[in-house]
N, C-alpha and C positions, 0 to 999 in steps of 0.2 A: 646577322640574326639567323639563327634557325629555320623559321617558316620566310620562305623569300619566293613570290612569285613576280614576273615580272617579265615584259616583251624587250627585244633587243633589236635594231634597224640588222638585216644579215650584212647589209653591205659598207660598213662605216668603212675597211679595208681601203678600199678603193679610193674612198674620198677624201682619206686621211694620208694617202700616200706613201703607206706600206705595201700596198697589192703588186707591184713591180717583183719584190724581193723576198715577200714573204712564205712561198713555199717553197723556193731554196732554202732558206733560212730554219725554215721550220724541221724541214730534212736533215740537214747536216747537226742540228744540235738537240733532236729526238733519236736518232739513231738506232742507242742503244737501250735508251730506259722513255718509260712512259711519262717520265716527269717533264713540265714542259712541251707537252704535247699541242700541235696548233698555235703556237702560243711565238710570237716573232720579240728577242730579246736585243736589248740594244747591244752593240757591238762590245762594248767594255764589260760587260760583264759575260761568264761564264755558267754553264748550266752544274750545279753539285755533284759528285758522283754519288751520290744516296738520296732515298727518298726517305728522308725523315718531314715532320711537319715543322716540329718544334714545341714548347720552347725550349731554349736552350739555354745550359749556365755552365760557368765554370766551376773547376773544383780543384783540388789540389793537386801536384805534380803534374800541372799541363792537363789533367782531361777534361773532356768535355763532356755534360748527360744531357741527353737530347728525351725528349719526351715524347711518342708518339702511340695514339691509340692504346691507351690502358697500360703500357709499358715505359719502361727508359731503358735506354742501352747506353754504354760507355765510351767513350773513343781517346787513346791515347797519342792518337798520333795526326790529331786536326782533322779528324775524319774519314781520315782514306780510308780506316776500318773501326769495323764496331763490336764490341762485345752481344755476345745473345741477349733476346730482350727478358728485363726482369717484370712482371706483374706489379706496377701497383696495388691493384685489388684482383680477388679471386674472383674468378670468372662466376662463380655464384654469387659475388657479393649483392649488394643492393646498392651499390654506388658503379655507372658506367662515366665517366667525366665527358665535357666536352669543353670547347674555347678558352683551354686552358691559360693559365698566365703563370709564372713563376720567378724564384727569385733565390739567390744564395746570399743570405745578409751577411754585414760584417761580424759577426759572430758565428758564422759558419754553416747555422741550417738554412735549409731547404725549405721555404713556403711553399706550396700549391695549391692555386685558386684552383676553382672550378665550376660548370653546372651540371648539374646529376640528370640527366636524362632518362634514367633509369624511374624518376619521378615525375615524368615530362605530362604534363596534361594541358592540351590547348583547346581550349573551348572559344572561339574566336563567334559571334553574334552578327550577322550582317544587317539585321533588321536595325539593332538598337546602336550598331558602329558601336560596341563593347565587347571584352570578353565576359562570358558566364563567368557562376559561381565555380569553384572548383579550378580555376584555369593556375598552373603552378609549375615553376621550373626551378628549384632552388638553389642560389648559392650556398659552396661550403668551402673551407680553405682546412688543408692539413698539413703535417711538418714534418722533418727529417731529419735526425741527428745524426745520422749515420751514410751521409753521401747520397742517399736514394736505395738504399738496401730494404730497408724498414720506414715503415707510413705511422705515424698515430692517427687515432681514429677521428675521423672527419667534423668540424665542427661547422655547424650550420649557421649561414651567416642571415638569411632572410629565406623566405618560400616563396616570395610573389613572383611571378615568373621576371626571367633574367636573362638579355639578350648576350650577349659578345662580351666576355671580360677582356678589357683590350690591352693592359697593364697594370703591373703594378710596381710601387719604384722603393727604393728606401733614401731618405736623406740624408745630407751632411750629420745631423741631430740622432740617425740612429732610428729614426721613427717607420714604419712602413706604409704605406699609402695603397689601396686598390682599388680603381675605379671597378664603379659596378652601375648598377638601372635596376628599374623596377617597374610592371607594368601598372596601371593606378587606372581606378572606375572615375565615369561618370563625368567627365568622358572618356573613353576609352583610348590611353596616350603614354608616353611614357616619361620616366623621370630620372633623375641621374642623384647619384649620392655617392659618397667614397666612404670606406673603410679603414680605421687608424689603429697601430697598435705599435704599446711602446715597450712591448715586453717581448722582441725578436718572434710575436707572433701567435703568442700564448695565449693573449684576452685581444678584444678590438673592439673599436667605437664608432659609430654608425655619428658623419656628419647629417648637416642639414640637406634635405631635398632640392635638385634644381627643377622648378617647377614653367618648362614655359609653354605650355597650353598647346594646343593641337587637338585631332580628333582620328586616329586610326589605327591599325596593327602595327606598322610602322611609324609612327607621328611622336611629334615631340622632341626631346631631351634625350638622346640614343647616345651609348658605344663610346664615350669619352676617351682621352689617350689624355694620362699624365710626364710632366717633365719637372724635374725642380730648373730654379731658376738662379742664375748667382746669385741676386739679391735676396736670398733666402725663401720666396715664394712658388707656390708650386701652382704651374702653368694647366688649363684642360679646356683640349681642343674639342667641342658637341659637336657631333654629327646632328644635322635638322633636315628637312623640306626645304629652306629657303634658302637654297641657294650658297648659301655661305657657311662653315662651321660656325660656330657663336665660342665663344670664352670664357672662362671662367679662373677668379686667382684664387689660391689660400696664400692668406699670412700668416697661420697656425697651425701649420703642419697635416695638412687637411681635414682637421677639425670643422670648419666652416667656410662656404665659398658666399662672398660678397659682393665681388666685384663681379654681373653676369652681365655681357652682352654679344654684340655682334660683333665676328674678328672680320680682318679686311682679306680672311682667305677665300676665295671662292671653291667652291667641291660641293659634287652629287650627294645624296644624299647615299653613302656610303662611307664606312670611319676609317679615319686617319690611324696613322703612329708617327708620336714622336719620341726620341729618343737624343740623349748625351751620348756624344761622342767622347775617346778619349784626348784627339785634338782639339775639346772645349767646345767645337761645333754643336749645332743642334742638326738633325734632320728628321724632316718628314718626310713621311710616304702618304700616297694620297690616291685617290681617284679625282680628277679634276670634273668640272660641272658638263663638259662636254669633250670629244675628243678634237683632236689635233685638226686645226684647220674646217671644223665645224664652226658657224656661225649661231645655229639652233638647234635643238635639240627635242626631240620626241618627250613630252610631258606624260607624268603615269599620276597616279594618283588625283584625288579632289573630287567634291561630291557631283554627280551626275557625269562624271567620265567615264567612257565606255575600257578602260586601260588601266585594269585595279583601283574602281574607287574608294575601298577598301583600304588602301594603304597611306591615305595622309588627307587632312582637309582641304589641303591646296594642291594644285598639281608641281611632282618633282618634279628635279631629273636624276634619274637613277645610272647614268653612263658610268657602267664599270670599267668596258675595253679599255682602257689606257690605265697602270699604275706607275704614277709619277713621283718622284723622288726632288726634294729642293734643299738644300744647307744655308745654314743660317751664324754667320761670327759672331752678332750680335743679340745675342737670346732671341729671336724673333719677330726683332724691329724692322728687319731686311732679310731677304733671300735670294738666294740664286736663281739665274732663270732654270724655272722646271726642267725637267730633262724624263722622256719616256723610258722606265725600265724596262717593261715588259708589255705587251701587249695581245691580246684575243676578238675573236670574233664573237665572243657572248658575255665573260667577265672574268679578269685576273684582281682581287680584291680581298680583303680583310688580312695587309699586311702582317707579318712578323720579322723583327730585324733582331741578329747578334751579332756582336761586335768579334770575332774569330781572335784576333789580335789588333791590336791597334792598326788602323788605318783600314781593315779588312771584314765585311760585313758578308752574311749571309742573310737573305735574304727570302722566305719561304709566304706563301698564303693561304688563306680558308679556302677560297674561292680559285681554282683555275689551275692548280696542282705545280703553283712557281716555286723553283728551287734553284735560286741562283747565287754568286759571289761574283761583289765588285771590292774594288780599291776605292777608298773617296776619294784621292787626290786624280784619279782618272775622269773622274764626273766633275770633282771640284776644276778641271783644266778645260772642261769641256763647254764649263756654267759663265756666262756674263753676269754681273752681278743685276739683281732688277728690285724692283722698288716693295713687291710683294709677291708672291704665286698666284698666276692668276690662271 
């Protein structure tokens, strides 16, 4: 989300068992670019040679348009170089995007979610734990017939303000799916709903509300990551306070989520991605609920805490340092033992993954400036199979 305050233990390093290697590590693979900075990357994967953010899609004759900061640029050769960046929106527009998500559908255009910051008004209430009247971040999604050359003009999907669009997917059936939130009074918390459309993005339909209660800036029903599922259903991993993502299916193409509860994942109150591979796997990227060889964890949030009580009715845990990656054969029933991708001494977080070519991900985030590529069969070699991520 946006607005993120929040304390970090400085010394998790040491306790976790990186403090040996990690500024060697960090030396030899900051070098030359800032990306990556501070930041100790597990051995198998590689730092990108570009600081693009993402995201990222393919297009035809091999290239790739990466989106970054009000631009996209082109790459015909996987990367190694990029065409100059082209403007989405004029620098005087009245639309500046942020947490962006995107997509090339089987029909060829280009969707692009977005929140307009340009309209960003946070009125956040500490007395009433509400935001004011006036408080607004709006989503809007627009398209592209043309590669990313030309934008049509943006259509507004909701005004109430709008945390992290974490993805959005298209199905077998052709349908497009975006998860999105919405901040909601009374109490002051937030709520998840996705966006459908079956017209490659032309019109969309706002499902039902996930409503599970809480009380704060951060609280509630946050930042969703969707996956379709073989058996036709589409999978959404909630980010919460308590400890665990919670879940959510559609059986109607995200029309309506029915089935809400708690998943057996454990993770900080910080959101996920998942993602289809094209060797059929599933993977998540994650912040787990504490890091590596921590037994407890510094709690933030919940009323009368002197450590942002502001940010949720119960106390979290908010441990970003470690982004962890797990694979999944079977839609989600099972997973690999997690495995640390990347790690910081304040927070590497709010993944993005693309699939470069089969077997080969980059792997970029909001948080902590990561820009890396691995192979999955290198992590998949590296993984014991285990009964959940924990």
């Amino acid at each position: 989300m946006l607005k993120t305050t929040r304390q970090v233990p400085p010394t998790w390093l040491a306790r976790s068992g990186f403090a040996l290697t990690f500024s060697c590590l960090v030396a030899a693979q900051a070098a030359e670019l800032e990306i990556n900075k501070n930041t100790w990357l597990n051995p198998q994967a590689a730092p990108l040679k570009f600081d693009l953010s993402g995201p990222f899609v393919h297009l035809d004759e091999g290239r790739i348009l990466a989106y970054h900061q009000n631009t996209t640029q082109v790459s015909r050769d996987n990367g190694v170089t990029w065409s100059p960046p082209r403007p989405v929106f004029a620098a005087e527009s009245k639309f500046q995007p942020a947490t962006p998500t995107m997509i090339r559908t089987t029909e060829g255009t280009l969707v692009f979610a977005f929140v307009n910051t340009a309209e960003m008004v946070w009125k956040w209430n500490d007395e009433r734990r509400d935001a004011d009247a006036g408080t607004t971040l709006p989503t809007y999604v627009t398209r592209s017939h043309d590669g990313g050359q030309t934008w049509e003009a943006p259509q507004m999907l909701h005004s109430e303000w709008t945390g992290d669009l974490r993805n959005m997917i298209q199905t077998q059936a052709g349908t497009i799916v975006l998860s999105s939130m919405q901040l909601w009074n009374n109490p002051g918390r937030h709520v998840m709903l996705t966006y459908s459309s079956h017209d490659d993005g032309l019109t969309w339909t706002r499902s039902n509300f996930i409503d599970l209660g809480g009380n704060g800036h951060h609280d509630g029903a946050v930042e969703g990551t969707l996956v379709p599922l073989n058996d036709g259903r589409i999978w959404m991993l909630i980010r919460t306070n308590w400890d665990f993502f919670w879940e959510a299916f559609s059986t109607d193409e995200g029309q309506s989520w029915r089935v809400i509860r708690p998943s057996k994942i454990a993770a900080s109150s910080s959101p996920g991605l998942l993602k289809r591979l094209a060797s059929g796997r599933l993977v998540l990227f994650w912040n787990r609920l504490m890091p590596t060889g921590w037994e407890e964890y510094p709690r933030m949030g919940g009323i009368g805490s002197d450590n942002s009580p502001q940010w949720s009715l119960v106390p979290a845990s908010a441990s970003r340092e470690e982004l962890s990656v797990a694979f999944s054969d079977d839609d989600g029933q099972t997973w690999s033992k997690p495995l640390v991708l990347a790690a910081r001494n304040d927070q590497v977080s709010y993944p993005q993954a693309f699939e470069v070519r089969p077997g080969t991900l980059w792997v970029t985030s909001g948080y902590g400036n990561l820009r890396v590529e691995f192979r999955e069969q290198d992590f998949i070699s590296s993984s014991a199979t285990d009964t959940d991520p924990k």
